[in-house]
mmJSON file of the N, C-alpha and C atoms, coordinates in Angstrom:
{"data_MODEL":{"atom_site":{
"group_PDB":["ATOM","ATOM","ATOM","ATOM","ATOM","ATOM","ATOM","ATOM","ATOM","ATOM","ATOM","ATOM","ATOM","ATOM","ATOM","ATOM","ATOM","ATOM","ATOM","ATOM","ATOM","ATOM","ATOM","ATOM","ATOM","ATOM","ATOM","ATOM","ATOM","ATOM","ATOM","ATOM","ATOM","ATOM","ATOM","ATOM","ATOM","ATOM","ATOM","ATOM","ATOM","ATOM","ATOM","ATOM","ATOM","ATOM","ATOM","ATOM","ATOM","ATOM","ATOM","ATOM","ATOM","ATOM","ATOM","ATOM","ATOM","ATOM","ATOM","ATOM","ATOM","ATOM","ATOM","ATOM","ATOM","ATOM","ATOM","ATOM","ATOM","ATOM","ATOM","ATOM","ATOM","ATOM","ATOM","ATOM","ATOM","ATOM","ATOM","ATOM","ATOM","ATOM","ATOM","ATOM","ATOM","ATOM","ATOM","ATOM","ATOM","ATOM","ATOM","ATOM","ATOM","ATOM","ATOM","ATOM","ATOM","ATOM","ATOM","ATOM","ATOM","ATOM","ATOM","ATOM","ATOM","ATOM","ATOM","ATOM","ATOM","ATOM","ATOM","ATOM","ATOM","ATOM","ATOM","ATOM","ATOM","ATOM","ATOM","ATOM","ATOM","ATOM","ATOM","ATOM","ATOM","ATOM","ATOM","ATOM","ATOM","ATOM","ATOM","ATOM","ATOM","ATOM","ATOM","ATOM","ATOM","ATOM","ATOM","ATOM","ATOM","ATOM","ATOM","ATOM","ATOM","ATOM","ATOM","ATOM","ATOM","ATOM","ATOM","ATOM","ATOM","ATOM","ATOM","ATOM","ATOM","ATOM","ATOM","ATOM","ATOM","ATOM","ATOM","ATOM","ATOM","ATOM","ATOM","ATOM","ATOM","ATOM","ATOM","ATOM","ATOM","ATOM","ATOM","ATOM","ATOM","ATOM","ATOM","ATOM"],
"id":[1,2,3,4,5,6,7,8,9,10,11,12,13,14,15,16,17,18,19,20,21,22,23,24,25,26,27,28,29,30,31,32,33,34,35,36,37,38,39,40,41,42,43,44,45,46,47,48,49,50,51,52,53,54,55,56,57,58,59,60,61,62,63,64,65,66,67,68,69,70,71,72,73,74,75,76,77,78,79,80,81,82,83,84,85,86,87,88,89,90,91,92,93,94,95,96,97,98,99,100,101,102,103,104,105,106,107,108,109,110,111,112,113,114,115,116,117,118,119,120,121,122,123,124,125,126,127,128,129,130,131,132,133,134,135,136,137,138,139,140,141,142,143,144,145,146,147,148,149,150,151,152,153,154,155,156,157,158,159,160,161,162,163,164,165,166,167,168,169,170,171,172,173,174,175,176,177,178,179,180],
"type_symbol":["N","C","C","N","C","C","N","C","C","N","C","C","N","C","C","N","C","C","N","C","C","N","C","C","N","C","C","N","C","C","N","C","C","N","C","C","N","C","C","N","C","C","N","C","C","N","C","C","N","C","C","N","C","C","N","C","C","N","C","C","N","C","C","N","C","C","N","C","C","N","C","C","N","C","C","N","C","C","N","C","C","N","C","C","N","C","C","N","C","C","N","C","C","N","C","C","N","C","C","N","C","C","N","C","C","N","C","C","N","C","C","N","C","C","N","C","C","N","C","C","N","C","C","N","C","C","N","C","C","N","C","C","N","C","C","N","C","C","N","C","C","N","C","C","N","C","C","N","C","C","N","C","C","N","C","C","N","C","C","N","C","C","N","C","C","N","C","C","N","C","C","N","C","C","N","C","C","N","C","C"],
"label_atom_id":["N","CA","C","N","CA","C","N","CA","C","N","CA","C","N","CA","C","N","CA","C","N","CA","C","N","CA","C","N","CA","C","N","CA","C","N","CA","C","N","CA","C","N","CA","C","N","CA","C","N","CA","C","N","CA","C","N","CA","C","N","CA","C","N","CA","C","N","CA","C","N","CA","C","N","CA","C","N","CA","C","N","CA","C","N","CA","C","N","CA","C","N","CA","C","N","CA","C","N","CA","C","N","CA","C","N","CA","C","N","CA","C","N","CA","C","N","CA","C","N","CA","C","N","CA","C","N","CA","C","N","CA","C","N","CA","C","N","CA","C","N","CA","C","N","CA","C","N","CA","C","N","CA","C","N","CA","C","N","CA","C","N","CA","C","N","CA","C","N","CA","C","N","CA","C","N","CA","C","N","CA","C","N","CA","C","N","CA","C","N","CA","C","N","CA","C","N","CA","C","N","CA","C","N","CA","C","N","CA","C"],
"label_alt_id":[null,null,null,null,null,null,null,null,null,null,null,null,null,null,null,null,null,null,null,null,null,null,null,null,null,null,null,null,null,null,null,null,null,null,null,null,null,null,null,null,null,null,null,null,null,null,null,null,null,null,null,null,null,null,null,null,null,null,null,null,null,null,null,null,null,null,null,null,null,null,null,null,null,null,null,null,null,null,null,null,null,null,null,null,null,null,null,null,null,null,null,null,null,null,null,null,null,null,null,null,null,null,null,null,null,null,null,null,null,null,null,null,null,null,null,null,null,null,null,null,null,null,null,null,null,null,null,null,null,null,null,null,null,null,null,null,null,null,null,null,null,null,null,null,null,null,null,null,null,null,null,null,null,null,null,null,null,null,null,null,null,null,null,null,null,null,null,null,null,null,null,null,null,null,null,null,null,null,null,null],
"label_comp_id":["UNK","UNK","UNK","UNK","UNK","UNK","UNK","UNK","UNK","UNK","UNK","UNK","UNK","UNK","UNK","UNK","UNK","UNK","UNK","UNK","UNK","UNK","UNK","UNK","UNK","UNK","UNK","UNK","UNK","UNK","UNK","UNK","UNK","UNK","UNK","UNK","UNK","UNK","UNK","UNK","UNK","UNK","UNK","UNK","UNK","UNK","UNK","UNK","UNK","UNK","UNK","UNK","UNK","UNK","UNK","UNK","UNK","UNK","UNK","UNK","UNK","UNK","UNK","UNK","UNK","UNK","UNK","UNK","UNK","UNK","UNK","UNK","UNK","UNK","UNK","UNK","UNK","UNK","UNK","UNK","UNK","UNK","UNK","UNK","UNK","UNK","UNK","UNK","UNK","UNK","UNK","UNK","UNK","UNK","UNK","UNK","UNK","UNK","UNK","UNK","UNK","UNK","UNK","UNK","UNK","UNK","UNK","UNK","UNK","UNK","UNK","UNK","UNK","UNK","UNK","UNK","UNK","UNK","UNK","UNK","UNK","UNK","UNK","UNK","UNK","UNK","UNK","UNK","UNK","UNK","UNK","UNK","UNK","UNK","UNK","UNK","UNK","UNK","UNK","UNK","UNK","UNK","UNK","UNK","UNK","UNK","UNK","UNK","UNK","UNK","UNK","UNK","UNK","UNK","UNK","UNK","UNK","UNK","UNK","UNK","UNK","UNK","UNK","UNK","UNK","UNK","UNK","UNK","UNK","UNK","UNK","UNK","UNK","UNK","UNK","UNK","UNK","UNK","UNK","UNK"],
"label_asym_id":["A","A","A","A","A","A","A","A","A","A","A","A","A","A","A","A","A","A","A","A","A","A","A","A","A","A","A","A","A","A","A","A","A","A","A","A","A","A","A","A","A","A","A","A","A","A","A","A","A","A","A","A","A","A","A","A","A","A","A","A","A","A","A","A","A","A","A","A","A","A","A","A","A","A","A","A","A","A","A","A","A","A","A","A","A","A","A","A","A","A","A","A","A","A","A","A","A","A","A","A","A","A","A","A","A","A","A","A","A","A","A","A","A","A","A","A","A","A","A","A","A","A","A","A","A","A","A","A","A","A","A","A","A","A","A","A","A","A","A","A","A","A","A","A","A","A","A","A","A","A","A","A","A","A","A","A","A","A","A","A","A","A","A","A","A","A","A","A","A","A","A","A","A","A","A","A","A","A","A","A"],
"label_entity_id":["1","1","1","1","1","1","1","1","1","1","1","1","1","1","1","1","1","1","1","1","1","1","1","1","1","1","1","1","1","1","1","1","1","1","1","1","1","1","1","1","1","1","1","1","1","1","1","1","1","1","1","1","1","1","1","1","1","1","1","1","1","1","1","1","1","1","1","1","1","1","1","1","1","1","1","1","1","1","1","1","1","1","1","1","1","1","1","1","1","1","1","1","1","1","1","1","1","1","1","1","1","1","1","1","1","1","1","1","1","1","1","1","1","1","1","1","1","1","1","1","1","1","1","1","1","1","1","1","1","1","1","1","1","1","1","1","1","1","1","1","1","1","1","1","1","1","1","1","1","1","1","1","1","1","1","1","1","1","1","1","1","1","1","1","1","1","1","1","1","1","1","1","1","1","1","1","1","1","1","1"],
"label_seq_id":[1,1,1,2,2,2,3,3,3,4,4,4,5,5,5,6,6,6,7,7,7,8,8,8,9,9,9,10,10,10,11,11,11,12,12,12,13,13,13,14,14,14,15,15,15,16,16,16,17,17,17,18,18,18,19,19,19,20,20,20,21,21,21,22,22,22,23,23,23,24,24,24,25,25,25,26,26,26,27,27,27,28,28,28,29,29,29,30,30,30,31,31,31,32,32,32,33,33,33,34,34,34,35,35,35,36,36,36,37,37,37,38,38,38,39,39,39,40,40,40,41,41,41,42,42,42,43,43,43,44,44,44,45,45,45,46,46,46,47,47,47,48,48,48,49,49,49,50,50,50,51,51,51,52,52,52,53,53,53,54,54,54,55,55,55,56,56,56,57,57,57,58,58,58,59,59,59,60,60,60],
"pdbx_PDB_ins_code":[null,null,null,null,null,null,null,null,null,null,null,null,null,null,null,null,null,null,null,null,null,null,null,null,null,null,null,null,null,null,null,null,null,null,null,null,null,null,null,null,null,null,null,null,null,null,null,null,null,null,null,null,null,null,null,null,null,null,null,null,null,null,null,null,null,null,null,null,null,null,null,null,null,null,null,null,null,null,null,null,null,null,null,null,null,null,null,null,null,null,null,null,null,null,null,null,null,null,null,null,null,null,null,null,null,null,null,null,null,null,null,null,null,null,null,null,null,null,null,null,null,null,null,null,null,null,null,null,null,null,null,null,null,null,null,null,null,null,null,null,null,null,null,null,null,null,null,null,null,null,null,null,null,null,null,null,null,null,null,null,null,null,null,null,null,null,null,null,null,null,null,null,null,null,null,null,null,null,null,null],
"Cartn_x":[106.743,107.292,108.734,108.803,110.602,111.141,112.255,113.941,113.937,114.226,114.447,115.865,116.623,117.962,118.807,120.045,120.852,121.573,121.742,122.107,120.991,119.844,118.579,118.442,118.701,118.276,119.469,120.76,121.858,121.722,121.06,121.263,119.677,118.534,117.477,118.346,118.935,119.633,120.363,121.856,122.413,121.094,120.14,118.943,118.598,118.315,117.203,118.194,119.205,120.902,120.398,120.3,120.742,119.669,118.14,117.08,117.144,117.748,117.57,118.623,119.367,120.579,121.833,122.111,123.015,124.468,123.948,125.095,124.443,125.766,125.594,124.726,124.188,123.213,124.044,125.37,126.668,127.428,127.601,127.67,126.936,125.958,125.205,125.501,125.258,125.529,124.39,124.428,123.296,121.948,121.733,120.272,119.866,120.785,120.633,120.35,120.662,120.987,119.393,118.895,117.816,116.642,116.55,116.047,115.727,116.66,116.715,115.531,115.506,114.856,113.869,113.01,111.762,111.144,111.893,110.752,110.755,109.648,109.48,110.555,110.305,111.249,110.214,108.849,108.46,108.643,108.504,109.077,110.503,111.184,112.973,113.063,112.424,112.156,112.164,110.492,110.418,111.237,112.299,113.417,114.455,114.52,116.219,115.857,114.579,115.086,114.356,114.633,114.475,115.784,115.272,116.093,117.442,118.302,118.652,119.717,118.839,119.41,118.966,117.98,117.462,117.57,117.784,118.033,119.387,118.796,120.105,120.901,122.743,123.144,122.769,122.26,121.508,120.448,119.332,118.351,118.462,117.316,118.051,116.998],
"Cartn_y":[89.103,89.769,90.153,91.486,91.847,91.491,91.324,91.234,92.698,92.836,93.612,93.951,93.644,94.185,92.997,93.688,92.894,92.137,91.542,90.647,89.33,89.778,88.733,88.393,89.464,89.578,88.313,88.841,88.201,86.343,86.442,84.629,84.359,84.791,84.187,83.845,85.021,84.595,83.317,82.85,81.787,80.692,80.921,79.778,79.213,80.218,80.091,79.319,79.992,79.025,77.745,77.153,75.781,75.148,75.778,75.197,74.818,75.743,75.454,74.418,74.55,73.303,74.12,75.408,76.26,76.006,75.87,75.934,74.637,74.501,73.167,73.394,72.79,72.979,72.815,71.805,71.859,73.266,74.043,75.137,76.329,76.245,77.019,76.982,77.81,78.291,79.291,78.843,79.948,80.047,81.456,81.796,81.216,81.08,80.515,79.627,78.427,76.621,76.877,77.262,76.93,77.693,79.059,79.245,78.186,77.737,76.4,75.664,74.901,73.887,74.68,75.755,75.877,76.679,77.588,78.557,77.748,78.079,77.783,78.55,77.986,79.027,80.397,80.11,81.538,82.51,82.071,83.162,83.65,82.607,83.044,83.888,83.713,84.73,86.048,85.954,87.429,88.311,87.617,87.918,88.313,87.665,87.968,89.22,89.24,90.06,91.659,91.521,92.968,94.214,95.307,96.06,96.859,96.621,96.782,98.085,98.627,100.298,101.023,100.477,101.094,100.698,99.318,98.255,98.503,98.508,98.834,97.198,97.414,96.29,94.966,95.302,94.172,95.222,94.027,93.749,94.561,95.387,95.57,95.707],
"Cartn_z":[128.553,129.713,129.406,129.245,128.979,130.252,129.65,130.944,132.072,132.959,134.305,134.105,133.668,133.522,132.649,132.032,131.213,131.703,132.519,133.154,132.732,132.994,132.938,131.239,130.798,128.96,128.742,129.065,128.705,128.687,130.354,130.734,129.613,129.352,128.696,127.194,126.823,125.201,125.275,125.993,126.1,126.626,127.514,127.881,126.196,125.326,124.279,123.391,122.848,122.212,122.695,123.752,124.492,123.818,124.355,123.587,122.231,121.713,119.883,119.585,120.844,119.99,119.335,119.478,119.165,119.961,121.349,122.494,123.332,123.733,124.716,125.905,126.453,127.811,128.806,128.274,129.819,130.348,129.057,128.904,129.57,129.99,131.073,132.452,132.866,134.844,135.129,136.245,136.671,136.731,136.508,135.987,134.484,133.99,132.428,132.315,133.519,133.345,134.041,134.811,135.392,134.408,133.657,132.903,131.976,130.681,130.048,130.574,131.99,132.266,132.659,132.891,133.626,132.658,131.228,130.691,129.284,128.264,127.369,126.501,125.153,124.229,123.688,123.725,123.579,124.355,126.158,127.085,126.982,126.998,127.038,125.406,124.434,123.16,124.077,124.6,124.96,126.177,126.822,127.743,126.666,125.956,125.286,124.145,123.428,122.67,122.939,124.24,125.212,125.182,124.239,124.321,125.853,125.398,126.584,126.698,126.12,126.182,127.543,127.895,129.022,130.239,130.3,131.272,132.488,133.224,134.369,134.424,134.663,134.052,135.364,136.775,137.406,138.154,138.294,138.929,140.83,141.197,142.173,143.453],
"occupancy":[1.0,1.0,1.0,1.0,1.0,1.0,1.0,1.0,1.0,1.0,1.0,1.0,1.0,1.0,1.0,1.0,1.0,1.0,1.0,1.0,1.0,1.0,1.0,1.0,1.0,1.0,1.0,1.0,1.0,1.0,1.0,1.0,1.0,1.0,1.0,1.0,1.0,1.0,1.0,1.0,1.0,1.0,1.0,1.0,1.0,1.0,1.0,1.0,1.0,1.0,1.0,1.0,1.0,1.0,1.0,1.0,1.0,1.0,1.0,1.0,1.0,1.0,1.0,1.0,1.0,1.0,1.0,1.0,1.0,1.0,1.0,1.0,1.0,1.0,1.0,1.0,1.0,1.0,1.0,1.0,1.0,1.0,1.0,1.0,1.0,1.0,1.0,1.0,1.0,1.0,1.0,1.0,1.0,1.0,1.0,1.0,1.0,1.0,1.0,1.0,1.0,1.0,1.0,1.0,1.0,1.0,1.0,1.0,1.0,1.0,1.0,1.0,1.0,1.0,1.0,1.0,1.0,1.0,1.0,1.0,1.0,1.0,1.0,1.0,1.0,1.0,1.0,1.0,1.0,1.0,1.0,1.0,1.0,1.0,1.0,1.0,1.0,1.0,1.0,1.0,1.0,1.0,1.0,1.0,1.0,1.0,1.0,1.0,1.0,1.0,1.0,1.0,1.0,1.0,1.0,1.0,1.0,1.0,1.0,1.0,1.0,1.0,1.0,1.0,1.0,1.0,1.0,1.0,1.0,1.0,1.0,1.0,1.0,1.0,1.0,1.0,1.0,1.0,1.0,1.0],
"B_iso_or_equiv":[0.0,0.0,0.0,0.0,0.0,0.0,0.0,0.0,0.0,0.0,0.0,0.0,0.0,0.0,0.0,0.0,0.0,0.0,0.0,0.0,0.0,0.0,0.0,0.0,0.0,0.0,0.0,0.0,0.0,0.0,0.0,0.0,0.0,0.0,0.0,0.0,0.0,0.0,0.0,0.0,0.0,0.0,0.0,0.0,0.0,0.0,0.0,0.0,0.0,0.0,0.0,0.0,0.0,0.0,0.0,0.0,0.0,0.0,0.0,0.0,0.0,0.0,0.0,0.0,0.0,0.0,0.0,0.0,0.0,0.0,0.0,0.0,0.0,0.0,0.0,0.0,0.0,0.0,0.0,0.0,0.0,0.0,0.0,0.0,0.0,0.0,0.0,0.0,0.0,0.0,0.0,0.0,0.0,0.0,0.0,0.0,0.0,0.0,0.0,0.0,0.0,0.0,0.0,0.0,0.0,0.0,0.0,0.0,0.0,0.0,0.0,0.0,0.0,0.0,0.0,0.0,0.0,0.0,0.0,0.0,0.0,0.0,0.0,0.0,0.0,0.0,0.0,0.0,0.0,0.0,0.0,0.0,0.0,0.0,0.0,0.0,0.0,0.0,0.0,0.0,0.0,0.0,0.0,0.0,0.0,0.0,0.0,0.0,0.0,0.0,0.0,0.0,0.0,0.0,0.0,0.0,0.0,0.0,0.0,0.0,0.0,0.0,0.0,0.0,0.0,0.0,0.0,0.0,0.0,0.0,0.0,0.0,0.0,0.0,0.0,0.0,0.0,0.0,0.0,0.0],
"pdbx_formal_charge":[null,null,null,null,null,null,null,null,null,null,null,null,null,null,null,null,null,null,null,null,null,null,null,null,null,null,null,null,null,null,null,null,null,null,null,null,null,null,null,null,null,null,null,null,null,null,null,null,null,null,null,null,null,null,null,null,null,null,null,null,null,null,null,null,null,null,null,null,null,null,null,null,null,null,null,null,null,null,null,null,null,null,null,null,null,null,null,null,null,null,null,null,null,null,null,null,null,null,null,null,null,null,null,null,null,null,null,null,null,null,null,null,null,null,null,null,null,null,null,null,null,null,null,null,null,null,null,null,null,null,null,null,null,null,null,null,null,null,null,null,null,null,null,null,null,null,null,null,null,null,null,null,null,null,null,null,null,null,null,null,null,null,null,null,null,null,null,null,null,null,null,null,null,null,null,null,null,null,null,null],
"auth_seq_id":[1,1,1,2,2,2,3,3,3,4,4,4,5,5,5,6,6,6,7,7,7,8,8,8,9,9,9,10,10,10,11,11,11,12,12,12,13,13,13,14,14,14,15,15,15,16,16,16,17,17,17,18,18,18,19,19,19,20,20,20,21,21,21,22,22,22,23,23,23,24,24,24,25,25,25,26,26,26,27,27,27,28,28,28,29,29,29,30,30,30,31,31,31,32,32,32,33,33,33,34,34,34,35,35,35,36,36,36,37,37,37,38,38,38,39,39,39,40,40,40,41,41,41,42,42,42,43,43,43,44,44,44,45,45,45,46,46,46,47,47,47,48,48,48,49,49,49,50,50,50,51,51,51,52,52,52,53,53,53,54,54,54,55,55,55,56,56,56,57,57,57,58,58,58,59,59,59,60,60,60],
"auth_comp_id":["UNK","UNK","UNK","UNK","UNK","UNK","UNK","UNK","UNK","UNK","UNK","UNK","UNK","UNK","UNK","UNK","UNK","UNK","UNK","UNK","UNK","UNK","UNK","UNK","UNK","UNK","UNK","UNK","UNK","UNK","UNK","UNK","UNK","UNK","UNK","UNK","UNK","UNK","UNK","UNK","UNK","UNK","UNK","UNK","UNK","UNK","UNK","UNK","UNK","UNK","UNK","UNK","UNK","UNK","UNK","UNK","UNK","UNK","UNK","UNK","UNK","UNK","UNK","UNK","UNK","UNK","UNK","UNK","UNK","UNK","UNK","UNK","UNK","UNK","UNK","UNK","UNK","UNK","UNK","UNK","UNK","UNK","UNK","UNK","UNK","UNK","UNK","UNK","UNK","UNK","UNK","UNK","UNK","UNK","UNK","UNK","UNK","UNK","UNK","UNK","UNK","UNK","UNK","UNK","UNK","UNK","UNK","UNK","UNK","UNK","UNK","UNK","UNK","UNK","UNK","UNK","UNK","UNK","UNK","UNK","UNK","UNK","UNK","UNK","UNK","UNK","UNK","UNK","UNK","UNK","UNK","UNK","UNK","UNK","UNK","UNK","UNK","UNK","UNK","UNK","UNK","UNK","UNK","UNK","UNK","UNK","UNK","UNK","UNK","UNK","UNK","UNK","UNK","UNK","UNK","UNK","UNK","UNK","UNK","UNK","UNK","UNK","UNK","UNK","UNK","UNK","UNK","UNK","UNK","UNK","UNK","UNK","UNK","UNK","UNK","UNK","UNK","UNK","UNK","UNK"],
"auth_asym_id":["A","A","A","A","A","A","A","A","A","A","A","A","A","A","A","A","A","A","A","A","A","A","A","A","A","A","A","A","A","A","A","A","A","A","A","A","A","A","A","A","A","A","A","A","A","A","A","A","A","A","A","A","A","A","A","A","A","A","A","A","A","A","A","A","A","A","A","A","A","A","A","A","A","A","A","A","A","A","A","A","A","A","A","A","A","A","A","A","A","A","A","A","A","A","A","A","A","A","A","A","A","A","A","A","A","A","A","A","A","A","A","A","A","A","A","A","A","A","A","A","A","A","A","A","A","A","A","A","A","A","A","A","A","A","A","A","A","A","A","A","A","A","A","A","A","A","A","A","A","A","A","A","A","A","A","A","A","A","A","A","A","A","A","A","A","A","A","A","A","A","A","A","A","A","A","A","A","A","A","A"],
"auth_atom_id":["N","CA","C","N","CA","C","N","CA","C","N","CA","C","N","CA","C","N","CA","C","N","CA","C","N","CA","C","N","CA","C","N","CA","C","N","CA","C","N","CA","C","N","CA","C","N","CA","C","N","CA","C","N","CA","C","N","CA","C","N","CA","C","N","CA","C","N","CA","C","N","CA","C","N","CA","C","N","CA","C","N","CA","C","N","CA","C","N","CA","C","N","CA","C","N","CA","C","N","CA","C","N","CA","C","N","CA","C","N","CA","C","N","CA","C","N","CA","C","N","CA","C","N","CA","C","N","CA","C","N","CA","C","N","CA","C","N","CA","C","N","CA","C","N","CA","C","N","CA","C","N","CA","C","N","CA","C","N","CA","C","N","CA","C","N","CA","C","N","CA","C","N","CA","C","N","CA","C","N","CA","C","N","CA","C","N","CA","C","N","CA","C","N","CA","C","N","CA","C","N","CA","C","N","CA","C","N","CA","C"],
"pdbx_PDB_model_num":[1,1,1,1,1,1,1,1,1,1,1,1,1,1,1,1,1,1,1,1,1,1,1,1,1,1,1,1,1,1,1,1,1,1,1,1,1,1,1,1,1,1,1,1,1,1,1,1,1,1,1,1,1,1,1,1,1,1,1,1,1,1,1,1,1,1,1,1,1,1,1,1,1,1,1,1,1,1,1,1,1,1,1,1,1,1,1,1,1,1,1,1,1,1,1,1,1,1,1,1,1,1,1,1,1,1,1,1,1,1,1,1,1,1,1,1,1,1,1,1,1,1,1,1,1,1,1,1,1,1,1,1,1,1,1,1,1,1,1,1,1,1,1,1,1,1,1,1,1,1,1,1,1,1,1,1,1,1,1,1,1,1,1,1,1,1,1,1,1,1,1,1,1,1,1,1,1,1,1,1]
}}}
């Protein structure tokens, strides 16, 4: 399932970081901190690496 806008792409990338152990999980806010805890890392994969050329910058 791609991202809805870059805003969403943005918080799944820092979610997926946290998962792998890249970035701290304290380090999250938001849509990102709750992403982290509810999607897998294959979904937050297919959120973040959603082109976002096309993407309006929020959800509306």
């Amino acid at each position: 399932m791609p991202a809805r806008s870059k805003k969403q792409q943005m918080a799944a990338g820092a979610a997926l970081a946290a998962k792998r152990g890249e970035r701290k999980r304290s380090s999250l806010k938001g849509a990102s901190k709750k992403m982290a805890e509810s999607m897998s890392e294959k979904q937050l994969e297919d959120f973040a690496k959603t082109k976002r050329k096309k993407l309006p910058s929020k959800k509306t």
